[in-house]
N, CA, C and O atoms as a DFTB+ gen file, in Angstrom:
328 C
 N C O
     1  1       8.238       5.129       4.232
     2  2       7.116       4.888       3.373
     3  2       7.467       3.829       2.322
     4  3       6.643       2.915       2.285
     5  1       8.485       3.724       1.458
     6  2       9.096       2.926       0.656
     7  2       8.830       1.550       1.192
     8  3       8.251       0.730       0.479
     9  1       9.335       1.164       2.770
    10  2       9.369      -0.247       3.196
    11  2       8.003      -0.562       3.331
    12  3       7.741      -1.738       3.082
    13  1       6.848       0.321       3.729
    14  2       5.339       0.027       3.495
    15  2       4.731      -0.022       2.078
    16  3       3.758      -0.741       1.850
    17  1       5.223       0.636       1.257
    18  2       4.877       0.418       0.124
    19  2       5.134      -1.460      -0.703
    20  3       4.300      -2.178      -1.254
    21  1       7.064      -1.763      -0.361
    22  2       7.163      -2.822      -0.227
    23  2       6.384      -4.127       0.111
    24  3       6.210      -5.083      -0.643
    25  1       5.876      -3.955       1.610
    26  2       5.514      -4.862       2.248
    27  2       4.108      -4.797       1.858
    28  3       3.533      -5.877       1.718
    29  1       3.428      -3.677       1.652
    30  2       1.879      -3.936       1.082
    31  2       2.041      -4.791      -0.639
    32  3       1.204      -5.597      -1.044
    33  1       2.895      -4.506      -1.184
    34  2       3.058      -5.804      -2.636
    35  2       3.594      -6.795      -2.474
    36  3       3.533      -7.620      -3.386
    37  1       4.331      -7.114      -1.262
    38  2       4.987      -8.624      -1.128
    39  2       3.441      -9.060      -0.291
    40  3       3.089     -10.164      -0.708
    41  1       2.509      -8.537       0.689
    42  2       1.253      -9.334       0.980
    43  2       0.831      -9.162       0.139
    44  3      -0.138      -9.870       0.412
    45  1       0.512      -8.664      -1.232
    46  2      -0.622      -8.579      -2.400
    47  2      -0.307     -10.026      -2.909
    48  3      -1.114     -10.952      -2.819
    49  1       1.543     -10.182      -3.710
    50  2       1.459     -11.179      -4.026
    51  2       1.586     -12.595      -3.169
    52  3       1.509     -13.756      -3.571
    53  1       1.801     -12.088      -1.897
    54  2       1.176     -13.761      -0.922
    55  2       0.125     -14.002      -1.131
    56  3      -0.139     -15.204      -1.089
    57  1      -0.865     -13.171      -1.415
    58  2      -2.459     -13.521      -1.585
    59  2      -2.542     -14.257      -3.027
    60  3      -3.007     -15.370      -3.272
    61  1      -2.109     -13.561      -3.683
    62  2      -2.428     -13.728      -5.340
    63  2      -1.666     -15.306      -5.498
    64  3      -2.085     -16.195      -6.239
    65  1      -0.658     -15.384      -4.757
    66  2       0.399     -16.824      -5.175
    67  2      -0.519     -18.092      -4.727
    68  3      -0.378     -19.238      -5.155
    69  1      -1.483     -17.660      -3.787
    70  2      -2.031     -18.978      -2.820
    71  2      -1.467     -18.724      -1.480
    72  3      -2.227     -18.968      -0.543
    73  1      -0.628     -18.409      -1.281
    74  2      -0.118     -18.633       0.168
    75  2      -0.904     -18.441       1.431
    76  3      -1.011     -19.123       2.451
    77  1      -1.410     -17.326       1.053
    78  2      -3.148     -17.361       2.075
    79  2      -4.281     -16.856       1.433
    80  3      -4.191     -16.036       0.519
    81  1      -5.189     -17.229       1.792
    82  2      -6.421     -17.306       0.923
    83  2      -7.222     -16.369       1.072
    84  3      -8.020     -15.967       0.224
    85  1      -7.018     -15.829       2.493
    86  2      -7.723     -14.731       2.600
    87  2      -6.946     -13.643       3.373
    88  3      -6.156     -14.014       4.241
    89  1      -7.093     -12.473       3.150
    90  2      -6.619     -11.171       4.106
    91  2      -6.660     -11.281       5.159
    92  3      -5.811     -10.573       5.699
    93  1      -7.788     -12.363       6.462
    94  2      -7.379     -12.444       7.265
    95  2      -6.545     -13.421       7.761
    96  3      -5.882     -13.072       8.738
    97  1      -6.424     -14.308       7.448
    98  2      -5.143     -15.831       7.241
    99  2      -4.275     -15.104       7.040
   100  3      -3.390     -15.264       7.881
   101  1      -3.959     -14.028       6.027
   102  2      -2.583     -13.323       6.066
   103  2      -2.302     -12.529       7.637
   104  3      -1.325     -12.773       8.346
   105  1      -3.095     -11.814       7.881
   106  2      -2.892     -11.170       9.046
   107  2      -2.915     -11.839      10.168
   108  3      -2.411     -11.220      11.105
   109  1      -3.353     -12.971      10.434
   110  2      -3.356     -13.766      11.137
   111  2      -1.689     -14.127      11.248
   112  3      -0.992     -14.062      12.261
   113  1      -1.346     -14.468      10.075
   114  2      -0.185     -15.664      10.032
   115  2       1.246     -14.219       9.784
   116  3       2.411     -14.504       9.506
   117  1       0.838     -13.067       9.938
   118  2       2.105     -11.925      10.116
   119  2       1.665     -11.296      11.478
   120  3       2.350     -10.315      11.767
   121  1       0.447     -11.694      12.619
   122  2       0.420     -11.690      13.740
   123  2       0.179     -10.096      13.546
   124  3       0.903      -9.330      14.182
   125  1      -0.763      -9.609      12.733
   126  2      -0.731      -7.923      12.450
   127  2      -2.595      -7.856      12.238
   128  3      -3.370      -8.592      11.628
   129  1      -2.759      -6.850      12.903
   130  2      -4.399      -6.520      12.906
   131  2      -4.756      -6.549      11.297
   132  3      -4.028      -6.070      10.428
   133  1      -6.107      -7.252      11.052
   134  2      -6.632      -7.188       9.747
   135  2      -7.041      -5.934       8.887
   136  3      -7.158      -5.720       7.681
   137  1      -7.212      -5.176      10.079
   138  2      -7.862      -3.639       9.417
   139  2      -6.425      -2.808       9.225
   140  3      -6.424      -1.907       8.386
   141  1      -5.236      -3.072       9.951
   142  2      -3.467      -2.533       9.576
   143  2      -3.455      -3.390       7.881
   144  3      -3.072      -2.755       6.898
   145  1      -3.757      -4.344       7.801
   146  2      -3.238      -4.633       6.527
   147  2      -4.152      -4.259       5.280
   148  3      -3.757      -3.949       4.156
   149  1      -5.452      -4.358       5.729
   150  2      -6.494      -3.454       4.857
   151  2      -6.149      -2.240       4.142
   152  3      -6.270      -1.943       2.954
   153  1      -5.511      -1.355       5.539
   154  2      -4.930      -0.079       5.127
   155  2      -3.603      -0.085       3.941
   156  3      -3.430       0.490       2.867
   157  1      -2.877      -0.962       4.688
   158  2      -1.818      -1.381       3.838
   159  2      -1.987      -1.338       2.226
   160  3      -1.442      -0.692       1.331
   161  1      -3.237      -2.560       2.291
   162  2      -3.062      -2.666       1.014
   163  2      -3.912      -1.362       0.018
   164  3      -4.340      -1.640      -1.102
   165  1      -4.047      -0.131       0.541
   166  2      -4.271       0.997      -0.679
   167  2      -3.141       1.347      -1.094
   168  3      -3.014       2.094      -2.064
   169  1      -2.093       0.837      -0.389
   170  2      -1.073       1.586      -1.132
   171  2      -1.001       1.434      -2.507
   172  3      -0.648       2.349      -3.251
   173  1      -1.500      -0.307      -3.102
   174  2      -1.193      -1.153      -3.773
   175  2      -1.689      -0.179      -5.154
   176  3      -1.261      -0.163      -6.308
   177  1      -2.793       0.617      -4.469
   178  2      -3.478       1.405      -5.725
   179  2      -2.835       2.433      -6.508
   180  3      -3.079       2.712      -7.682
   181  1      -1.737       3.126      -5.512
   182  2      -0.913       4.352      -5.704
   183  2      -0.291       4.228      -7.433
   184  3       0.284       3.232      -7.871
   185  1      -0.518       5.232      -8.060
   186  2      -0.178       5.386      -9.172
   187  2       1.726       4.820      -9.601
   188  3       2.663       4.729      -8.808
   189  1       1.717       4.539     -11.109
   190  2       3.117       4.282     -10.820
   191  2       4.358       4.920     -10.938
   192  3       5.435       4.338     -10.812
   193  1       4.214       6.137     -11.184
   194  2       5.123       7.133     -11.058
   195  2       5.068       7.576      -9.634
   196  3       6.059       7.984      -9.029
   197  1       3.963       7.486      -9.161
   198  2       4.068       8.036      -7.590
   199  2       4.560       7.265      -6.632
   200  3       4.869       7.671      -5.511
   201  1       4.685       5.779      -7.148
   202  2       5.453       4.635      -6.276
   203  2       7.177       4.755      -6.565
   204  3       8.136       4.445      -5.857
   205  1       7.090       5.303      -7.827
   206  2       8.601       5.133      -8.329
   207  2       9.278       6.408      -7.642
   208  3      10.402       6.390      -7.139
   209  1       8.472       7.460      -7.692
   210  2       9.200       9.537      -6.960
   211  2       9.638       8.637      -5.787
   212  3      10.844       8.474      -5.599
   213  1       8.254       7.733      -4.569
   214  2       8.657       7.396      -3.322
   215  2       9.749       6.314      -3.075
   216  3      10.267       6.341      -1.958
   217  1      10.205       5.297      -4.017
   218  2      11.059       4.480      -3.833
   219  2      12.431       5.175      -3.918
   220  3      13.343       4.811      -3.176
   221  1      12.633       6.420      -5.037
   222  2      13.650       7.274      -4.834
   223  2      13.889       8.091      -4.414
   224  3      14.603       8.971      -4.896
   225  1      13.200       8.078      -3.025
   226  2      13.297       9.324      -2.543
   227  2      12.264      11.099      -2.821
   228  3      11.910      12.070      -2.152
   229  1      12.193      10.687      -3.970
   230  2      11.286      12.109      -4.565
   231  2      10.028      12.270      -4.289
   232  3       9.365      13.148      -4.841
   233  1       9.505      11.402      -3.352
   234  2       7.844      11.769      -3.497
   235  2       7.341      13.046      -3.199
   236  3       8.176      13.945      -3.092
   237  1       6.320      13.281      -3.064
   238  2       5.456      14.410      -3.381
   239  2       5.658      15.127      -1.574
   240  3       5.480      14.435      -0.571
   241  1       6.056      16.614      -1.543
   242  2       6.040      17.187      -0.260
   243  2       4.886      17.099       0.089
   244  3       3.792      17.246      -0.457
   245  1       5.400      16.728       1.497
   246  2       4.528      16.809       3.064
   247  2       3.524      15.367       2.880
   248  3       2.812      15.047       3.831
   249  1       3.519      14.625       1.746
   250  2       3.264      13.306       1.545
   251  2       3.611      12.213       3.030
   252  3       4.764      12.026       3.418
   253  1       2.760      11.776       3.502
   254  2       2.658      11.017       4.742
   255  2       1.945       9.558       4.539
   256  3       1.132       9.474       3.618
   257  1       2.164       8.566       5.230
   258  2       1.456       6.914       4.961
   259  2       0.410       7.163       6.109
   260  3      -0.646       6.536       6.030
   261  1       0.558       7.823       6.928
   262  2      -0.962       8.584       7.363
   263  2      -1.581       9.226       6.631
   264  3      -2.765       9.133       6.956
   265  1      -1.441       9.903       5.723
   266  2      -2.145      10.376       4.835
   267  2      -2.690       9.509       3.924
   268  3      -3.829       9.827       3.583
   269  1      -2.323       8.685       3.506
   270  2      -2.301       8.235       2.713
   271  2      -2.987       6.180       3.076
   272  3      -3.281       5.202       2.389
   273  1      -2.926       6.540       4.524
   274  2      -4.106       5.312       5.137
   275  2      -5.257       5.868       4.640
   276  3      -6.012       5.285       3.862
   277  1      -5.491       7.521       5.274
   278  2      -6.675       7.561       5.149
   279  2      -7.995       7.334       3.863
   280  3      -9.192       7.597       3.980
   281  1      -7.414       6.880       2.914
   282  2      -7.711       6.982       1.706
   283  2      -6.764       7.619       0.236
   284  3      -6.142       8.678       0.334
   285  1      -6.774       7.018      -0.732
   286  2      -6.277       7.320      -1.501
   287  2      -7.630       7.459      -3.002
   288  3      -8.723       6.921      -3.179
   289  1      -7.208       7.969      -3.416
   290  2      -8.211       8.302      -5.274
   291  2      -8.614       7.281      -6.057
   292  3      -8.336       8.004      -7.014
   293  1      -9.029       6.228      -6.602
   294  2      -9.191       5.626      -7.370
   295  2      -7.944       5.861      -9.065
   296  3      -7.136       5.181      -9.697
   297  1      -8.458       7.071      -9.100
   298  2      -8.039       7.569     -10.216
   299  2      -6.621       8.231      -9.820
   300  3      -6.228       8.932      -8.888
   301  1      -5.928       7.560     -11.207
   302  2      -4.307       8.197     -10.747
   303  2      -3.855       9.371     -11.321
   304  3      -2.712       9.809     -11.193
   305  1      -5.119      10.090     -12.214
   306  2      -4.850      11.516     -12.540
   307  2      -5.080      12.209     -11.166
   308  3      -4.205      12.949     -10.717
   309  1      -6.077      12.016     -10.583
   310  2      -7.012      12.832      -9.273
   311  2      -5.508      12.792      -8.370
   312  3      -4.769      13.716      -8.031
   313  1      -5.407      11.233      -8.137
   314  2      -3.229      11.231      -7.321
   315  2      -2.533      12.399      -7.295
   316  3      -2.084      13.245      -6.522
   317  1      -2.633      12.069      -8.612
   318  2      -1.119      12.825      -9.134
   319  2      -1.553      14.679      -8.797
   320  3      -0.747      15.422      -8.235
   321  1      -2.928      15.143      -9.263
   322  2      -3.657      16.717      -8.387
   323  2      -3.307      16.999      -7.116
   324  3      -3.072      18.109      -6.637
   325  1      -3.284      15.974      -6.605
   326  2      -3.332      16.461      -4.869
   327  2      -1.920      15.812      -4.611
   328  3      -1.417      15.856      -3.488
């Protein structure tokens, strides 16, 4: 989960730098379905203590990036509940 978490902020900031202009030019040019990187990028939303538990190991039990395709909270109190 960590290396997806990664790779969904290194494409956030390819987008944001210029490097591609749009989400699908990115997916295009990493040869990866547009709706895989769509998903990707909710991670980007994940609260930041909940990025920091998963980079060390600690995240939240039974926590899955399938789970966590399927949608994530807006709100990073609602996150941090479930």
């Amino acid at each position: 989960m960590a290396l997806a978490i990664a790779r969904a902020w290194q494409w956030q900031e390819e987008l944001e730098s210029g490097e591609y202009s749009t989400v699908e030019e990115l997916a295009t040019a990493k040869k990866i379905d547009v709706s895989y990187v769509r998903r990707m990028f909710r991670l980007n939303s994940l609260a930041p203590d909940i990025v920091e538990a998963i980079l060390m190991g600690n995240g939240p039990d039974g926590l899955s990036l399938r789970q966590l395709h399927r949608g994530i909270p807006v709100s990073w109190i609602t996150q941090r509940e479930l």
